[in-house]
TORRO-49764 format. One record per residue: x, y, z of N, C-alpha, C, O in turn; residue in three letters. Coordinates in steps of 0.1 Angstrom, whole numbers, plus 5000, padded with zeros to 4 digits. Atoms other than C-alpha are relative to their C-alpha. Layout:
BEGIN
X Y Z X Y Z X Y Z X Y Z ALA $
...
***
This chain:
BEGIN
4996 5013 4994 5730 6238 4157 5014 4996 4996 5021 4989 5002 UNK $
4982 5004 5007 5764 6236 4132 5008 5006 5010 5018 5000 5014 UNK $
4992 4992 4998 5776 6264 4149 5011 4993 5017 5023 4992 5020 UNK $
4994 5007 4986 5781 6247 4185 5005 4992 5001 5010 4989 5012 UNK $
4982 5009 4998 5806 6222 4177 5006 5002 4992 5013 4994 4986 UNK $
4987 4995 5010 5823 6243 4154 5011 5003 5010 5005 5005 5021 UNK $
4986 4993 4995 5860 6255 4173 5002 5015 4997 5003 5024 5005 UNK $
4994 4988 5004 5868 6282 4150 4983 5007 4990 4974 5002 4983 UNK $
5014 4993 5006 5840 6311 4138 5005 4999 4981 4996 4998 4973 UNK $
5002 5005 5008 5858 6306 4105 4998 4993 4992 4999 4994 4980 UNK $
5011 5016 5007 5841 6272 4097 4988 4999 5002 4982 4989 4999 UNK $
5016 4999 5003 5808 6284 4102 4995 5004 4987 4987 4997 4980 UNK $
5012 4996 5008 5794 6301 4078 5007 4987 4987 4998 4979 4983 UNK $
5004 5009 5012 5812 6275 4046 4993 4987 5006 4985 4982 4998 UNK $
5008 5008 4994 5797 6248 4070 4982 5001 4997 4973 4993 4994 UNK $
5020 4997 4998 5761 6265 4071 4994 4998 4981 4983 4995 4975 UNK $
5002 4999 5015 5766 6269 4033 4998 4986 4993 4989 4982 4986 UNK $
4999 5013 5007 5775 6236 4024 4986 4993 5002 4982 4987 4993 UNK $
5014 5002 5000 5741 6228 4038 4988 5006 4997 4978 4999 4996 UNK $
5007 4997 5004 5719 6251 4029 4998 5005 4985 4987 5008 4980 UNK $
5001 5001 5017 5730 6253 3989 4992 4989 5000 4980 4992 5000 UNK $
5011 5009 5004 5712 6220 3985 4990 5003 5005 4988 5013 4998 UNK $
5008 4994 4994 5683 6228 4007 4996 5009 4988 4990 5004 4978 UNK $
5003 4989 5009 5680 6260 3986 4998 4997 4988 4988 5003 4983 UNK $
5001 5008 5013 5682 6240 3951 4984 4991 5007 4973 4989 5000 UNK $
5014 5014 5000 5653 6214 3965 4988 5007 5010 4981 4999 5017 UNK $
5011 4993 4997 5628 6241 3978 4993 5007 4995 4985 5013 5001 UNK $
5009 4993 5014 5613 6255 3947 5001 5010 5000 4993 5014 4992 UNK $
5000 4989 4998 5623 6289 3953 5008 5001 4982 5008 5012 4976 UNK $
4992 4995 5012 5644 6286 3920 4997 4996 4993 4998 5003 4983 UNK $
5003 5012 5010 5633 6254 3900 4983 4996 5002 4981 4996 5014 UNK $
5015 5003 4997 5594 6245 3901 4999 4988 5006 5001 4979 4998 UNK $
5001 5013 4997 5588 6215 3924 4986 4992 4993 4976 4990 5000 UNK $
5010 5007 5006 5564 6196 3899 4998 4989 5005 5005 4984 5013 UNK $
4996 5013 4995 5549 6163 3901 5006 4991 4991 5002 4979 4990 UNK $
4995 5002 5010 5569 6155 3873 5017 4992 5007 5024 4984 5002 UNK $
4987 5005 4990 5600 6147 3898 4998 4984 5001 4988 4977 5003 UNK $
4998 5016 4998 5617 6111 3900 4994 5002 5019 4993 5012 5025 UNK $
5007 5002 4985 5600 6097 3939 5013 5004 5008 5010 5011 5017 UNK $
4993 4995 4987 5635 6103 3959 4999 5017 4995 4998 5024 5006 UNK $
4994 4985 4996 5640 6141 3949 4982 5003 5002 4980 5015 5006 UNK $
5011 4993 4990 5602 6146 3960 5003 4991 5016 5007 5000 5025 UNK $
4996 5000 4992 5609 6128 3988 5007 5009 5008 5004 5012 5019 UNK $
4993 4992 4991 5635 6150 3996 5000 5015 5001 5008 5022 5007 UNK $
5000 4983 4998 5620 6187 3986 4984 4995 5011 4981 5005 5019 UNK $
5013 5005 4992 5587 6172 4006 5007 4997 5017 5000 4996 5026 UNK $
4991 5006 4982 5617 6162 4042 5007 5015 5000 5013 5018 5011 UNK $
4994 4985 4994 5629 6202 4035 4990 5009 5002 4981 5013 4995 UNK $
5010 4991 4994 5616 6224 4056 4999 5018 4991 4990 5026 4990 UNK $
4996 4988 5009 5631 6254 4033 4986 5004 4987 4983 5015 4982 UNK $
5009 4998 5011 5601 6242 4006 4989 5005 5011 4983 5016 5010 UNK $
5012 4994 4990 5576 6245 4036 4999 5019 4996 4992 5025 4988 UNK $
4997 4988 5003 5588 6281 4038 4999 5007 4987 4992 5017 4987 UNK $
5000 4993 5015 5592 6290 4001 4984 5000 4995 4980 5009 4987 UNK $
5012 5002 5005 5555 6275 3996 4991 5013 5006 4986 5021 4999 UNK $
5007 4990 4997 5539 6300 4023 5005 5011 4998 4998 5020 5004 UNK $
4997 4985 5003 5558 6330 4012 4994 5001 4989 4986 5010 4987 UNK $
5003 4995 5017 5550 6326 3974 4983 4998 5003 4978 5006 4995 UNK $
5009 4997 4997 5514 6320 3987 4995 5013 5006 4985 5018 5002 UNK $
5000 4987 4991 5514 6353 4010 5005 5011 4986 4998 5020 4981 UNK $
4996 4985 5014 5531 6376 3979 4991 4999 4991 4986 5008 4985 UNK $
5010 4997 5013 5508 6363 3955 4986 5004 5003 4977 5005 4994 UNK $
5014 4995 4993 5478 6374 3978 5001 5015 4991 4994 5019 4981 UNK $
5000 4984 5003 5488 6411 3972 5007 5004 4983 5010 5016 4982 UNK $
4995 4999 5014 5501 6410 3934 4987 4998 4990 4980 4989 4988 UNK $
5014 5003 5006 5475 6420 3912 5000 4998 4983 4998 5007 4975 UNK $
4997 5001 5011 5481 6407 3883 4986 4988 4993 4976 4986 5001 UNK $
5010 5006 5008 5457 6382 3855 4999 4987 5011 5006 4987 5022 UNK $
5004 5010 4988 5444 6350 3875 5010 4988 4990 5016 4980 4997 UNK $
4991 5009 5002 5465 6330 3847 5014 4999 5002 5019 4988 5002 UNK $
4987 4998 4999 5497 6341 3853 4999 5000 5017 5006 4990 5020 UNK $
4999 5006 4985 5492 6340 3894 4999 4985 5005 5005 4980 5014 UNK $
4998 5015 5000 5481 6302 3888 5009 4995 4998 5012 4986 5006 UNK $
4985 5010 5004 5512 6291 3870 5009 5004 5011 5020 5000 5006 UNK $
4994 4996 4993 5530 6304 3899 4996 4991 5015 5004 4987 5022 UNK $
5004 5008 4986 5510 6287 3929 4995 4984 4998 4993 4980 4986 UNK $
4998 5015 5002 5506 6251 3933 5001 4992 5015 4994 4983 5017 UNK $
4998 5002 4991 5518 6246 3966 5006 4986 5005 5015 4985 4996 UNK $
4994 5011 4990 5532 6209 3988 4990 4996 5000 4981 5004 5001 UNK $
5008 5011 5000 5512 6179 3985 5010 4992 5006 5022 4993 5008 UNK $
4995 5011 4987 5513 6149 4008 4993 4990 4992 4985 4984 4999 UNK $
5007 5006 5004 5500 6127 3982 4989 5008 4992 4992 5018 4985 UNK $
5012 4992 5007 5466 6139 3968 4998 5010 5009 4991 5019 5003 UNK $
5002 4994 4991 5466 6159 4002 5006 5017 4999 5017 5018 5005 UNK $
4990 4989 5000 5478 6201 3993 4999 5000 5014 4992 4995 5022 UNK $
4996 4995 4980 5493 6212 4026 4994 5014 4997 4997 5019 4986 UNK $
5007 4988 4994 5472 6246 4037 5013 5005 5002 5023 4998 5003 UNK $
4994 4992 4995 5493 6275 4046 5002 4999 5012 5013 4995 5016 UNK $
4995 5003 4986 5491 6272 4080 5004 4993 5002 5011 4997 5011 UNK $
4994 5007 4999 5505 6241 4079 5016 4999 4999 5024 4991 5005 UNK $
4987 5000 5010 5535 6252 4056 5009 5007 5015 5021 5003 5017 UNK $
4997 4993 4997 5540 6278 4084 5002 4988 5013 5012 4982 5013 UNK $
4999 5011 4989 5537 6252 4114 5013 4991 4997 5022 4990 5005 UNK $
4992 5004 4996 5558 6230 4099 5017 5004 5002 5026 4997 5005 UNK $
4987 4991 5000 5587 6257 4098 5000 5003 5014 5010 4998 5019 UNK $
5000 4997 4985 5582 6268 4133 5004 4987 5005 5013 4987 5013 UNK $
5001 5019 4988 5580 6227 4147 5014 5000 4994 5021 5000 5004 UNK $
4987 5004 5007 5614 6224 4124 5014 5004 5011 5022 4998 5017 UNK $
4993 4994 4995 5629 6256 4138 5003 5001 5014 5014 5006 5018 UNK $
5000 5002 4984 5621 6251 4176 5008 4985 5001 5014 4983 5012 UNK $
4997 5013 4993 5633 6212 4176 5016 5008 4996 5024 5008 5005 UNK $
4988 5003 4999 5665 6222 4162 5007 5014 5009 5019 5014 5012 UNK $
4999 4991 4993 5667 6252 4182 4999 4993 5015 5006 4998 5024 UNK $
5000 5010 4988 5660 6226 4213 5015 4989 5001 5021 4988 5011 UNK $
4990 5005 5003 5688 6205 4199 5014 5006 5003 5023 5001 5010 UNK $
4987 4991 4996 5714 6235 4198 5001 4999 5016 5010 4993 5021 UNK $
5001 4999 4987 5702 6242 4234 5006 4991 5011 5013 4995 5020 UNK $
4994 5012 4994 5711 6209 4247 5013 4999 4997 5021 4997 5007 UNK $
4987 5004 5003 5742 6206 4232 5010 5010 5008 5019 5006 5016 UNK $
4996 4987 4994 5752 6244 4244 4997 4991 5023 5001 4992 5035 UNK $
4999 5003 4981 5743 6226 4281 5008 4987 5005 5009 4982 5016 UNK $
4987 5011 4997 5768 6198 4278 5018 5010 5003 5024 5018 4996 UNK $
4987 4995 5003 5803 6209 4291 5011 4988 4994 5008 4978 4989 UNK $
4995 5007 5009 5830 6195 4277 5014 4997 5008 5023 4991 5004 UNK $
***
């Protein structure tokens, strides 16, 4: 969706970067999203869809990893909505619903001329 009112192909990718380093930092893939977090930075790994993503992969890898049941626990945990964990299917839903609106969004824009 950056890419379509970029001018030049050389301002895409630090454009894409500049947004997906945070993203990347506030999806747990690196740092553990506890509930130990001040309320805005859950707020905002809970509004990225990147944690969606990170939750159902590390759920899906740790299916097939056969390791002690303590050491696969401290690893899974998953997205709460309150007392509510989000299911896998969900995590996966809301990455698809994410990726089609903004993929609807590009679309549109790509059908304005200029």
């Amino acid at each position: 969706m950056l890419a379509v009112r970029v001018k030049t192909i050389q301002a895409v990718m630090p454009l894409v970067q500049m947004l997906l380093t945070p993203l990347m930092f506030l999806s747990g893939s690196l740092f553990p999203v506890g509930a130990k977090l001040p309320l805005w930075l859950t707020i905002a790994t809970r509004a990225n869809p990147i944690s969606y993503a990170v939750a159902a992969m590390r759920t899906f890898v740790l299916h097939f990893i056969h390791t002690p049941a303590g050491a696969v626990s401290s690893f899974q945990g998953g997205l709460t909505w309150g007392s509510f964990v989000v299911p896998t299917w969900l995590d996966i839903l809301v990455v698809l619903g994410c990726g089609f609106a903004l993929l609807g969004v590009a679309c549109a824009m790509f059908s304005k001329t200029e």
